[in-house]
C-alpha positions as CSV (number, residue, x, y, z in Angstrom):
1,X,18.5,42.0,109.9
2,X,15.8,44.1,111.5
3,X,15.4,47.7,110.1
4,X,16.5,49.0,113.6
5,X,19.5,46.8,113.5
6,X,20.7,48.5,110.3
7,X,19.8,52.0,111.0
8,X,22.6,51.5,114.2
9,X,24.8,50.6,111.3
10,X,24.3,53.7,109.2
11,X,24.6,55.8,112.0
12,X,28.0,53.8,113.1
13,X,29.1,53.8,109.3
14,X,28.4,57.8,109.1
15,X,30.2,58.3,112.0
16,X,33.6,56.6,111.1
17,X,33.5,58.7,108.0
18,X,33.0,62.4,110.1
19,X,36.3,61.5,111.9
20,X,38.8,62.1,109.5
21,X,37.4,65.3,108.5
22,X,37.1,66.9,111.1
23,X,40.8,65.4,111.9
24,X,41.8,67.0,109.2
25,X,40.0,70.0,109.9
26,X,41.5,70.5,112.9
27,X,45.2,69.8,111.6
28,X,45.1,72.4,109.2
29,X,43.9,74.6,111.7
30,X,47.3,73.7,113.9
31,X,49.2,73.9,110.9
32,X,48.4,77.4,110.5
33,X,49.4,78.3,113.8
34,X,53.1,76.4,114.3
35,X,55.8,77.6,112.4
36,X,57.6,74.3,110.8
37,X,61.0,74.3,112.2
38,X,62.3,73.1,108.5
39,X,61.0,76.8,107.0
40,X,64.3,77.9,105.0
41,X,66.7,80.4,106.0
42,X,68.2,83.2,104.0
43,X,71.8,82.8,104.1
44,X,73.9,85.7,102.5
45,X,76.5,84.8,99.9
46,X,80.1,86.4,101.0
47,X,81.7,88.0,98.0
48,X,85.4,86.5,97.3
49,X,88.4,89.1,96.8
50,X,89.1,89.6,92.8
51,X,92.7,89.6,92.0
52,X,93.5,91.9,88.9
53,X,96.7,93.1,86.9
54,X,96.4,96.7,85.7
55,X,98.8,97.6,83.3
56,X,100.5,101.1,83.6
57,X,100.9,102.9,80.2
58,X,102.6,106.3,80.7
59,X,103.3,107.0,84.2
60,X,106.3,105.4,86.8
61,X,104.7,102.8,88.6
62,X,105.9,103.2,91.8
63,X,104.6,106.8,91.8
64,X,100.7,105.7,91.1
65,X,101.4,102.8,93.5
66,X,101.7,106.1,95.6
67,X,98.5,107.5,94.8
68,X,96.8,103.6,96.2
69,X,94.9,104.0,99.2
70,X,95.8,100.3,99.7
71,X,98.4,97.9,99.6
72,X,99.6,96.9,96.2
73,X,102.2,94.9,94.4
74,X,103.7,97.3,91.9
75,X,106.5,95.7,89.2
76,X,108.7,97.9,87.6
77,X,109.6,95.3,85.8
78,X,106.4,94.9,83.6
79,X,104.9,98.5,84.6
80,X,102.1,97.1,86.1
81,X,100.1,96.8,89.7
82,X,98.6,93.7,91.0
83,X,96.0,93.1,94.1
84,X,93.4,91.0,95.4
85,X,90.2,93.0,96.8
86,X,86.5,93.6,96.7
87,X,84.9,95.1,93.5
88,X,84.6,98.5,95.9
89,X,87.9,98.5,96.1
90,X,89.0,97.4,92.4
91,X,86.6,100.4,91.7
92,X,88.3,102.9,93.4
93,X,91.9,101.6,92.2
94,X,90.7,101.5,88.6
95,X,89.4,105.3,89.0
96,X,92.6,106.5,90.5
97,X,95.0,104.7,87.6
98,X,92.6,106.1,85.0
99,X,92.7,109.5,86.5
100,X,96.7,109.8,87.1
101,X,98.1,107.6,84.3
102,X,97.9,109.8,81.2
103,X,100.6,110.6,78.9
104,X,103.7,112.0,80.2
105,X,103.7,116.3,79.3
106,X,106.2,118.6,78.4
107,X,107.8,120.8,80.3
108,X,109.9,123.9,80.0
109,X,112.0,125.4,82.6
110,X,113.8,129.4,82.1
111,X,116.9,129.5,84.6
112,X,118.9,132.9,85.4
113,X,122.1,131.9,87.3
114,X,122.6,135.3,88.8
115,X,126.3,136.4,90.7
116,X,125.0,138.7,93.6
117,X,127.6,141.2,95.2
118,X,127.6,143.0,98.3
119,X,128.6,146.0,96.6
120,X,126.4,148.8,96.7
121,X,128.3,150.4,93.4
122,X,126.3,149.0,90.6
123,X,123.0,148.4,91.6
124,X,120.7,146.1,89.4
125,X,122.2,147.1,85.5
126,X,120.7,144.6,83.2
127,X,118.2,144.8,80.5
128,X,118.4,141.3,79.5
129,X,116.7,140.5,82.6
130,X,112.6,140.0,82.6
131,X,110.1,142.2,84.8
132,X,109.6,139.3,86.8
133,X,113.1,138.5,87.8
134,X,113.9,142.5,88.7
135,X,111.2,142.4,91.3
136,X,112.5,139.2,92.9
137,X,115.9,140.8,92.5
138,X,114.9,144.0,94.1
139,X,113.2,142.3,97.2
140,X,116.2,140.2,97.1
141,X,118.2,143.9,97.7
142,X,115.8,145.4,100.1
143,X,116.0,142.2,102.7
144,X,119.6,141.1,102.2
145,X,123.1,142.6,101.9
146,X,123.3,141.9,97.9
147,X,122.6,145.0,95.9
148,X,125.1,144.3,92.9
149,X,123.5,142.0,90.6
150,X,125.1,140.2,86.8
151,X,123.4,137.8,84.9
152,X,125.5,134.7,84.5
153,X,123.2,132.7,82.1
154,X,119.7,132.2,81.6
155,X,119.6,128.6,79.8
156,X,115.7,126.9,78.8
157,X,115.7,123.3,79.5
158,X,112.8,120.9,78.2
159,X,112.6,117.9,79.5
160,X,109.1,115.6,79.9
161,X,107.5,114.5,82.9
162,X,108.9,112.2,85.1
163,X,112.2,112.1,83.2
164,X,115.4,113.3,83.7
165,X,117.1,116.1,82.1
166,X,120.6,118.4,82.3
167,X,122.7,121.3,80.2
168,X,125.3,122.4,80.5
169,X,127.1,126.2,78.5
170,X,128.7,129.2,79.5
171,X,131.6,130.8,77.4
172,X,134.6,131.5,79.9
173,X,135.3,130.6,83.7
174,X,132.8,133.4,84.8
175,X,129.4,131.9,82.8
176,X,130.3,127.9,83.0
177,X,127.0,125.7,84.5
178,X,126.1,122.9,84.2
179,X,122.2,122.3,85.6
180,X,120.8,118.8,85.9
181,X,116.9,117.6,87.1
182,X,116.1,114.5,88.0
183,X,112.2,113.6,89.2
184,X,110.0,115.9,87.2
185,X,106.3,115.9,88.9
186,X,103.3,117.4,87.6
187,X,99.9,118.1,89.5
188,X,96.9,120.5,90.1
189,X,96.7,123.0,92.2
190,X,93.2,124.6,91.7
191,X,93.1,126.1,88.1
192,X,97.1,125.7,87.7
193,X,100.0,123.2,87.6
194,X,102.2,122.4,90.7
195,X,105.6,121.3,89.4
196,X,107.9,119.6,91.3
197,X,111.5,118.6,91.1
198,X,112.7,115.8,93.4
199,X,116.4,116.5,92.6
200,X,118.0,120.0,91.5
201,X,122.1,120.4,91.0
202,X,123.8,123.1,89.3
203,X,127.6,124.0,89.5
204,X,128.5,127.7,88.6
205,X,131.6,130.5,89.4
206,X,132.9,127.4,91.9
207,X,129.4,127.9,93.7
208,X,127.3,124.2,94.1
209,X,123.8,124.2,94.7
210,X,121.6,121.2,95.8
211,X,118.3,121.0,96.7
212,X,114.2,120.0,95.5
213,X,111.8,122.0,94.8
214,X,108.2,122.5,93.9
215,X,106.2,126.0,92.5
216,X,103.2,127.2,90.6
217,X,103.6,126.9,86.7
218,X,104.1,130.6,85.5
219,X,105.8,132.3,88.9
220,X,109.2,133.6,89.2
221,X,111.0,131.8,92.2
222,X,114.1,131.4,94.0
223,X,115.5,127.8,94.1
224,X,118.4,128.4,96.5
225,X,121.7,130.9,96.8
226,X,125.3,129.3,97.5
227,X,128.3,132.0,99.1
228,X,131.3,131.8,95.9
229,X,134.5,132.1,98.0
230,X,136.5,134.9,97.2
231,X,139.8,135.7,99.1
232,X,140.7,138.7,96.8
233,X,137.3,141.1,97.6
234,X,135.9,142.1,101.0
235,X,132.6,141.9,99.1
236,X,130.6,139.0,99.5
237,X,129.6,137.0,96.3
238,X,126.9,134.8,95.9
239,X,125.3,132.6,93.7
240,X,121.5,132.9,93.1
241,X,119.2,130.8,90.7
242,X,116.0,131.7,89.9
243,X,113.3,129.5,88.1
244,X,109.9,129.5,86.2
245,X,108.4,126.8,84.0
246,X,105.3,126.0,82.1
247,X,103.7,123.1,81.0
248,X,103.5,122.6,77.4
């Protein structure tokens, strides 16, 4: 082999090793430029509903079921509320259980069963009566007929929240009662405690009362009057309850 014969065959030899190389090269290049269909894909996990029990220690169940913004299963059975939701919502329902289901308080209701006469005669004549109850008595006077007023009883009833409670007294046919309250409720009204009675009845001097109601703890208010028949008198007689309380 001549010497020009084997410089061809460097040249040829160094040529076949440029080409991959610069293949290369120029692959990389593309590579940088195309985005490989196969790049992964962020794919959010869904979060799975939660179902929880909460167990209800003090409170009625069905009332905090109440409070539930949502739908839940509550067992009176076992005193306890059951759903399946989202740890937001779990969140929430755990808040509003641990905010409403304290221990059950007590509380103290002051009656005065009051007789109410048409009879201008007598007038209010009573010291046994508070301050607060001859104001209400005296606006009673100046918008209605009654301006003859006796104090029938004034029994003090505990009872605790959420229960039910009743007395009963009175010495002759005049002063009998008998009071029960059924559904005691307790909540806050700004700085003070709304109270609320789902069920009031009270007999008294053949009058019958029946009704709910709900006030401020501390004020002096008027549950309800009932007419007592009277055949004998052309004065009207009535029967008037009036009610404050306080949580103890």
């Amino acid at each position: 082999m001549n010497k020009l014969t084997g410089f061809i065959m460097i040249l040829v030899v160094a040529a076949l090793m440029a080409v991959p190389v610069s293949a290369q090269t120029s692959s990389e290049g593309d590579q940088e430029k195309i985005t490989s269909p196969f790049s992964p894909t962020v794919v959010p996990i869904p979060v799975l509903d939660e179902h929880k029990i909460y167990e209800i220690k003090h409170q009625n169940v069905v009332d905090i079921a109440e409070l539930i913004p949502v739908s839940v299963i509550a067992s009176a059975q076992f005193n306890t509320i059951s759903l399946s939701a989202n740890p937001q919502v779990h969140e929430i329902v755990a808040s509003i259980i641990e905010k409403h289901d304290v221990p059950k308080r007590t509380v103290e209701f002051q009656f005065f069963l009051i007789k109410a006469n048409s009879s201008p005669n007598d007038g209010i004549n009573n010291d046994e009566l508070p301050e607060k109850v001859l104001t209400a008595l005296n606006e009673v006077a100046g918008l209605t007929r009654y301006k003859n007023f006796e104090l029938i009883a004034a029994p003090i009833l505990r009872t605790l929240e959420g229960s039910n409670a009743q007395i009963e007294g009175g010495g002759n046919r005049e002063s009998v009662y008998d009071i029960s309250i059924n559904g005691i409720g307790i909540s806050r009204d700004a700085d003070k405690h709304l109270i609320r009675v789902r069920s009031f009845r009270t007999t008294s001097s053949s009058a019958r009362i029946n009704t709910s109601f709900e006030f401020t703890e501390g004020e002096m208010t008027v549950i309800a009057t009932s007419r007592i028949p009277d055949n004998t008198s052309s004065d009207v007689n009535s029967f008037i309850v009036f009610v404050t309380a306080k949580v103890l």
